[in-house]
ChimeraX commands (.cxc) that place a marker at each C-alpha (Angstrom):
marker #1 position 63.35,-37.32,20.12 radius 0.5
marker #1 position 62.18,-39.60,17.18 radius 0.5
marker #1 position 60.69,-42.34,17.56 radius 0.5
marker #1 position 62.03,-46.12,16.85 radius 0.5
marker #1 position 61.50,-47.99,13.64 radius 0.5
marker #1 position 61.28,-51.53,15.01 radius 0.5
marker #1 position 59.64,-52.98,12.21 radius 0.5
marker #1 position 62.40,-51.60,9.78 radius 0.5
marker #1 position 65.24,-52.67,12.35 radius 0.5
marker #1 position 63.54,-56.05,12.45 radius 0.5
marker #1 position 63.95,-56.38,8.82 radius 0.5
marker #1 position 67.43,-55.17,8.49 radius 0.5
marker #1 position 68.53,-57.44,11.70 radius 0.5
marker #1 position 66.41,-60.67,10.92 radius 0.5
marker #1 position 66.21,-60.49,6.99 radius 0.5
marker #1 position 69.12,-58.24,6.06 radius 0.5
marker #1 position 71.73,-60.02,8.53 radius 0.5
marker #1 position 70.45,-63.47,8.80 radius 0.5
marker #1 position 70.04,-63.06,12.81 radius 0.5
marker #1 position 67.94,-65.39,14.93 radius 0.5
marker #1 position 64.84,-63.09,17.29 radius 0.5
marker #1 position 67.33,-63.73,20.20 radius 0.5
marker #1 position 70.69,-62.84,18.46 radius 0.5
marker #1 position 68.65,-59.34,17.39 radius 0.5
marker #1 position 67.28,-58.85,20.92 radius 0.5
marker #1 position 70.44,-59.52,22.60 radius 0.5
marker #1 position 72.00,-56.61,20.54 radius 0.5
marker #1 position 72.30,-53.29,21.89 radius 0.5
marker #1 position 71.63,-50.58,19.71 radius 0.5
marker #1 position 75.32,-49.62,18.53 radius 0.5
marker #1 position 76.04,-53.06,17.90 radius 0.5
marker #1 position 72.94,-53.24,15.77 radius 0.5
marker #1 position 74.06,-49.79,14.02 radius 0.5
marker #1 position 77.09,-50.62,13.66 radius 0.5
marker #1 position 76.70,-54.13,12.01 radius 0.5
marker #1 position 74.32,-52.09,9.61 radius 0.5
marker #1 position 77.54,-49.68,8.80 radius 0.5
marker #1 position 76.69,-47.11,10.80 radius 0.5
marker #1 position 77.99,-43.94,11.75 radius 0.5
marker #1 position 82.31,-44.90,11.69 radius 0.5
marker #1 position 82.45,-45.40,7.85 radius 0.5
marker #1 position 82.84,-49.30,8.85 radius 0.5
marker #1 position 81.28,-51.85,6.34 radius 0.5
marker #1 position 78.80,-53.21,7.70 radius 0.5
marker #1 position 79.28,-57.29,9.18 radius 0.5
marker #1 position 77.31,-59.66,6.80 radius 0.5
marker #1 position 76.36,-62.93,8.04 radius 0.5
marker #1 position 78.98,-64.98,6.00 radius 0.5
marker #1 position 81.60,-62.97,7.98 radius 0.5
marker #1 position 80.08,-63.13,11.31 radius 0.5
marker #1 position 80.24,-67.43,10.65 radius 0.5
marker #1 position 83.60,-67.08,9.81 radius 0.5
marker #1 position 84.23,-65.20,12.79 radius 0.5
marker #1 position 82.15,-67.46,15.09 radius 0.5
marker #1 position 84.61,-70.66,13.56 radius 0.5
marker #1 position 87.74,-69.26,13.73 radius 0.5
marker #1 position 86.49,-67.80,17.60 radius 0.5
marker #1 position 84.76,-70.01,19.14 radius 0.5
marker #1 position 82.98,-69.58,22.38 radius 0.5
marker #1 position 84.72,-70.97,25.10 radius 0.5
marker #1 position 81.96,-72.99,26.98 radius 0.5
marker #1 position 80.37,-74.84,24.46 radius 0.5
marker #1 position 78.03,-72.64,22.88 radius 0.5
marker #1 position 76.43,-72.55,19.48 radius 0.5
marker #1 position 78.55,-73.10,16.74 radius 0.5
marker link #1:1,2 radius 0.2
marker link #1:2,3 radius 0.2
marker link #1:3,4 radius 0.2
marker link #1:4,5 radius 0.2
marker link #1:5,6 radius 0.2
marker link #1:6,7 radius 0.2
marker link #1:7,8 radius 0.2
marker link #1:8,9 radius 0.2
marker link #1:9,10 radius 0.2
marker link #1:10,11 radius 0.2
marker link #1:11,12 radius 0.2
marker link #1:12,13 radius 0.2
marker link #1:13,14 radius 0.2
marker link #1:14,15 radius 0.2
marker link #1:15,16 radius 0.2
marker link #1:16,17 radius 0.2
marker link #1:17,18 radius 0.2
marker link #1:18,19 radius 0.2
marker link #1:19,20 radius 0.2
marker link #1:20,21 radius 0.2
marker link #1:21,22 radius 0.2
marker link #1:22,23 radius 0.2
marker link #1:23,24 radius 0.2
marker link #1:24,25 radius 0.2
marker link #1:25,26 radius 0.2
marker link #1:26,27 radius 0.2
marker link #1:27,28 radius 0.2
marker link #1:28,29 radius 0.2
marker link #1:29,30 radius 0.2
marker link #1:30,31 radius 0.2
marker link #1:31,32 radius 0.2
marker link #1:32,33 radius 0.2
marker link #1:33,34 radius 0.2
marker link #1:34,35 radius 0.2
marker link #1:35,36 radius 0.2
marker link #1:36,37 radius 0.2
marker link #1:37,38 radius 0.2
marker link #1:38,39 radius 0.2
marker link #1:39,40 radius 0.2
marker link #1:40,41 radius 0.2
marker link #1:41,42 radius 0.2
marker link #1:42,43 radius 0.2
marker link #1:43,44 radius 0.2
marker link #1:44,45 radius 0.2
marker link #1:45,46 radius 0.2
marker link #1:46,47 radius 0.2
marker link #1:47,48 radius 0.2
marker link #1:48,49 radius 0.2
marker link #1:49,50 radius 0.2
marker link #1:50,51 radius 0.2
marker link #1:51,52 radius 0.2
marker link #1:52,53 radius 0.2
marker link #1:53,54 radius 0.2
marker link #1:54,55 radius 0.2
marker link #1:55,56 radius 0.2
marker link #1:56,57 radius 0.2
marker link #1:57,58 radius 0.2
marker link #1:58,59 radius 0.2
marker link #1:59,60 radius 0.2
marker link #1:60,61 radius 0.2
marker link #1:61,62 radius 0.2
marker link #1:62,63 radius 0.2
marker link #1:63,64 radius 0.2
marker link #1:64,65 radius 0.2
view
């Protein structure tokens, strides 16, 4: 088992994809990997997409946004 990289997940989460402590923390690790392009061949979800996302799907109860 190998160990975790938090400072260079930090980066890549906070710097890298623009995302708040909490919005990292609240991540689980495959939604972190994956929004980094992870294993999947998917591109990996840049922060200008992610606020397009958030406007054309809001949250329901009133949430950030």
């Amino acid at each position: 088992m190998s160990a975790v990289d938090w400072p260079a997940l930090m980066r890549a989460g906070l710097r890298g994809l623009g995302l708040s402590p909490a919005e990292f923390w609240a991540l689980t690790p495959f939604e972190l990997e994956m929004m980094l392009g992870g294993p999947g061949g998917l591109a990996p979800l840049r922060r200008a997409r992610l606020d397009e996302l958030m406007r054309d799907f809001p949250d329901a109860g009133g949430g950030r946004g």
